[in-house]
Residue frames relative to the residue before (quaternion, step in Angstrom):
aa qw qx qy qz dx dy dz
X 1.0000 0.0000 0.0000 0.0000 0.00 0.00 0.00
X 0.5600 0.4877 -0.3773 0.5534 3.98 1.08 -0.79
X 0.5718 0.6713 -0.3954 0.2570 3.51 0.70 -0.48
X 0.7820 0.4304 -0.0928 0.4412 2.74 1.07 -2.05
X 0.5607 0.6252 -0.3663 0.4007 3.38 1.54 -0.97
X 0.5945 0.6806 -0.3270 0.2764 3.08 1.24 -1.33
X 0.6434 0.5808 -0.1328 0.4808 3.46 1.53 -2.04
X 0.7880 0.3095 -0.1932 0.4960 3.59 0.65 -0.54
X 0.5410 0.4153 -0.5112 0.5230 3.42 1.35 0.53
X 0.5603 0.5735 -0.3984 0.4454 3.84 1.07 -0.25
X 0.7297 0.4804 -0.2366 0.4253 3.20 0.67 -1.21
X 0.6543 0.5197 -0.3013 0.4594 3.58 1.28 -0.73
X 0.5684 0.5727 -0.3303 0.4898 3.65 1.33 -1.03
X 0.6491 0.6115 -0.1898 0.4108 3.53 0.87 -1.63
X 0.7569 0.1833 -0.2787 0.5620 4.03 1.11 -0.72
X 0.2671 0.5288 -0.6508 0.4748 4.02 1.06 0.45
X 0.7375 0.5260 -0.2763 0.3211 3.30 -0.15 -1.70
X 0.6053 0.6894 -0.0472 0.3950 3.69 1.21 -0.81
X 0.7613 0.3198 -0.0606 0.5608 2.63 1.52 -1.47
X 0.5094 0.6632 -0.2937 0.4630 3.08 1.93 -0.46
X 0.6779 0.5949 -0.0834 0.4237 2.93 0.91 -0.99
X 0.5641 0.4386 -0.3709 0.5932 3.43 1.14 -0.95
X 0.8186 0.5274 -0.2054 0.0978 3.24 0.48 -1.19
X 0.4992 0.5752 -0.3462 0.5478 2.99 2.09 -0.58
X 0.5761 0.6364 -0.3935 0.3290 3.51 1.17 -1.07
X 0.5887 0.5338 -0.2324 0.5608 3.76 1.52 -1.50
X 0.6985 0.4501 -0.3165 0.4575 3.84 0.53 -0.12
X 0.5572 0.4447 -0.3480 0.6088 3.67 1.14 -0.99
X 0.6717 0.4103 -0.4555 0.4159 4.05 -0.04 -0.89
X 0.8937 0.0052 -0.3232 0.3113 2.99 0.06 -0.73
X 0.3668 0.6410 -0.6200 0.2649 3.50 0.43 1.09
X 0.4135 0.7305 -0.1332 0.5269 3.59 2.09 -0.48
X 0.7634 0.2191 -0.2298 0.5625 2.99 0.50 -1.30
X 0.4544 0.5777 -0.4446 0.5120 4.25 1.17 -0.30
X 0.8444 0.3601 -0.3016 0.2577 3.48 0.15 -1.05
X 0.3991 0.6328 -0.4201 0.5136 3.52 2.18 -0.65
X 0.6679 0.5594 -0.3061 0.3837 3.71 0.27 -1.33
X 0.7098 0.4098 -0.2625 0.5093 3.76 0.62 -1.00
X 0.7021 0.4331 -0.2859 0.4877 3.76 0.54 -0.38
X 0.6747 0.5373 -0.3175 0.3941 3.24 0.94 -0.76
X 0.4923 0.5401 -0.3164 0.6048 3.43 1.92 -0.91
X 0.4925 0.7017 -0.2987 0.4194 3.48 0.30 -0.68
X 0.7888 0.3274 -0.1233 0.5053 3.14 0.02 -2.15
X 0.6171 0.6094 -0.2357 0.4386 3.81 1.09 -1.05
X 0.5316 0.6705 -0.1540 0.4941 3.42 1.15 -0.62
X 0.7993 0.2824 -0.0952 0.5218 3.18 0.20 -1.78
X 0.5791 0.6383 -0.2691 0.4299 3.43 1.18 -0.72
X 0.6729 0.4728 -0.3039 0.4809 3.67 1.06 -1.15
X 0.4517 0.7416 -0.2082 0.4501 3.50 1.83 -1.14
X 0.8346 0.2706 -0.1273 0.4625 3.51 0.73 -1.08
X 0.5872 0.4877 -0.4379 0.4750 3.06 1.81 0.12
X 0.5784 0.4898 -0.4325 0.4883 3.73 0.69 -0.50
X 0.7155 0.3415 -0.5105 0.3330 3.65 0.12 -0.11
X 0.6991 0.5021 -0.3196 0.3963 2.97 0.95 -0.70
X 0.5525 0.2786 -0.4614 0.6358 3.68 1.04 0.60
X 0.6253 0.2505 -0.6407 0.3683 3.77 -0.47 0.72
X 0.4750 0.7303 -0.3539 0.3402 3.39 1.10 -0.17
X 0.7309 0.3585 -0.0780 0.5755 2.98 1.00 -1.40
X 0.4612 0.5783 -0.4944 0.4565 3.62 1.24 0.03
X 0.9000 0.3423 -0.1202 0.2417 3.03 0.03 -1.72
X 0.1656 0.8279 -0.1672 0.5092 3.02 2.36 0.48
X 0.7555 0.3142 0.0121 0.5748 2.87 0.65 -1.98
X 0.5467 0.5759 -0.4393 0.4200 3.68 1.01 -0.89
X 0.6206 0.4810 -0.3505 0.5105 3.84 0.68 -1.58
X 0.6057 0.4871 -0.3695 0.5093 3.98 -0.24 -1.08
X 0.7132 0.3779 -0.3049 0.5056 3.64 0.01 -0.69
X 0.6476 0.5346 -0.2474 0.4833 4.00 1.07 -0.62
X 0.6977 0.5111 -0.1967 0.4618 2.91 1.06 -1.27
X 0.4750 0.6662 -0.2001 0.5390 3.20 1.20 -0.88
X 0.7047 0.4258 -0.2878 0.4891 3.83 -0.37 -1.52
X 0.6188 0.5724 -0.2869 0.4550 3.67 1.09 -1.55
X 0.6645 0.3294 -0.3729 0.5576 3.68 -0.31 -0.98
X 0.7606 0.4339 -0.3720 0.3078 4.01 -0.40 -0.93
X 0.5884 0.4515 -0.3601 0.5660 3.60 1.51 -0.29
X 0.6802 0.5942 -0.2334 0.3603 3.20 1.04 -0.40
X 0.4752 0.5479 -0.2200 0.6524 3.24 2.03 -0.82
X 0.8462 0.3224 -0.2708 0.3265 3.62 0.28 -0.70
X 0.2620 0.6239 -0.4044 0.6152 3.43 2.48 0.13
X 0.7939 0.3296 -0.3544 0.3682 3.78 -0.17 -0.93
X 0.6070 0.6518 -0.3146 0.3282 3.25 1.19 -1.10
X 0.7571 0.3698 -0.2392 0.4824 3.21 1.08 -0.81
X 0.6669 0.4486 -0.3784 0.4591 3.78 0.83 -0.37
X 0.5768 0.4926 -0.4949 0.4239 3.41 1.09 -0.05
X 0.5342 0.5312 -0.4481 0.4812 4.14 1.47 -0.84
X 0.6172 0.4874 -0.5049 0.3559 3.70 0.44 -1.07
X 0.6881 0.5278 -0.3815 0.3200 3.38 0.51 -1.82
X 0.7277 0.4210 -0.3577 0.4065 3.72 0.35 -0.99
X 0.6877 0.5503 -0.3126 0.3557 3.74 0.83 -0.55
X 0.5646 0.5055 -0.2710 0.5935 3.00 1.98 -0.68
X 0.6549 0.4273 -0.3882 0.4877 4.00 0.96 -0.15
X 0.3953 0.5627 -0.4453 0.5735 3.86 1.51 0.30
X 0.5141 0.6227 -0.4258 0.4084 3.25 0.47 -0.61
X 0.8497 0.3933 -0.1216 0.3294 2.32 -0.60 -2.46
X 0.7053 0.5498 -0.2443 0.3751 3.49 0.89 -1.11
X 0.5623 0.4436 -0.2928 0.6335 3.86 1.62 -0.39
X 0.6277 0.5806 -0.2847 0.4334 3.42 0.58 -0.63
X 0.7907 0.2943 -0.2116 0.4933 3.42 1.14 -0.69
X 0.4114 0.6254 -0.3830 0.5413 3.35 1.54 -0.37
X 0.7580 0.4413 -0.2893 0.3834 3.70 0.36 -1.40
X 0.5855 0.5135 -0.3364 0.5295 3.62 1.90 -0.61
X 0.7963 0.3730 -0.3503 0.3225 3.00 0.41 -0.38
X 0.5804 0.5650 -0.3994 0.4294 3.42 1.40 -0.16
X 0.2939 0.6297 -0.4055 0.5939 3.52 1.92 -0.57
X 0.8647 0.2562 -0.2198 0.3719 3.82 -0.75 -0.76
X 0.6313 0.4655 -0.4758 0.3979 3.20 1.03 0.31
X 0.3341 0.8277 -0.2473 0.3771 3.14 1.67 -1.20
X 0.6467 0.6141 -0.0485 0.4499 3.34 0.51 -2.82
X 0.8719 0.2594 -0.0926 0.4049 3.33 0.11 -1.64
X 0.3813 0.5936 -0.4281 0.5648 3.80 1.40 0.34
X 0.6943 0.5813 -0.2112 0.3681 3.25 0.37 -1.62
X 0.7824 0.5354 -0.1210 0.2942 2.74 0.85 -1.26
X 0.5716 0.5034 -0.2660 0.5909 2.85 1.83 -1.37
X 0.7014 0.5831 -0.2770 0.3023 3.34 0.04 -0.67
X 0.6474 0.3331 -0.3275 0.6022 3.69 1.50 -0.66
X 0.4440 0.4538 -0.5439 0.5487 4.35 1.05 -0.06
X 0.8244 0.2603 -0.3944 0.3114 3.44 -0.29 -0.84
X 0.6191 0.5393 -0.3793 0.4266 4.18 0.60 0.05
């Protein structure tokens, strides 16, 4: 009989132990599966963090381009016009000498014309 008691106090110690065991095991998962969850928030967080800078980044990126941009087209319409002055100013220059030179003929008629009288 001490035998058997003996066998069914083993066997009884042996599924305590079992159950202990499952049970720490059922506490570690889901302390595991608690800690996966908190880091992952975490990681999700820091992550959403590095996206928002990186769109105001890329806003204010886009904000300059768009500046930079307005700039050159004011800048296109600066050349556009000093290149009209420049060419209206070479009308000028280009009547201006025509009108001189039609002046010196004019001069040098005039001229002949009071030697020969």
């Amino acid at each position: 009989m001490n035998k058997r008691l003996f066998q069914t106090a083993k066997y009884t110690v042996a599924i305590s132990a079992l159950a202990v065991f499952s049970g720490c095991a059922t506490i570690d998962t889901d302390e595991l599966n608690t800690a996966v969850d908190e880091r992952m928030d975490e990681r999700m967080d820091e992550l959403l963090e590095e996206m928002e800078e990186t769109r105001e980044i890329a806003e204010e990126a886009l904000e300059k381009a768009e500046e930079a941009l307005a700039k050159a087209e004011q800048a296109e319409e600066s050349a556009e016009d000093a290149n009209a002055k420049a060419e209206e100013a070479l009308e000028k220059a280009a009547a201006a000498q025509r009108q001189a030179e039609e002046n010196e003929e004019k001069i040098d008629r005039m001229f002949e014309r009071a030697m020969h009288k």
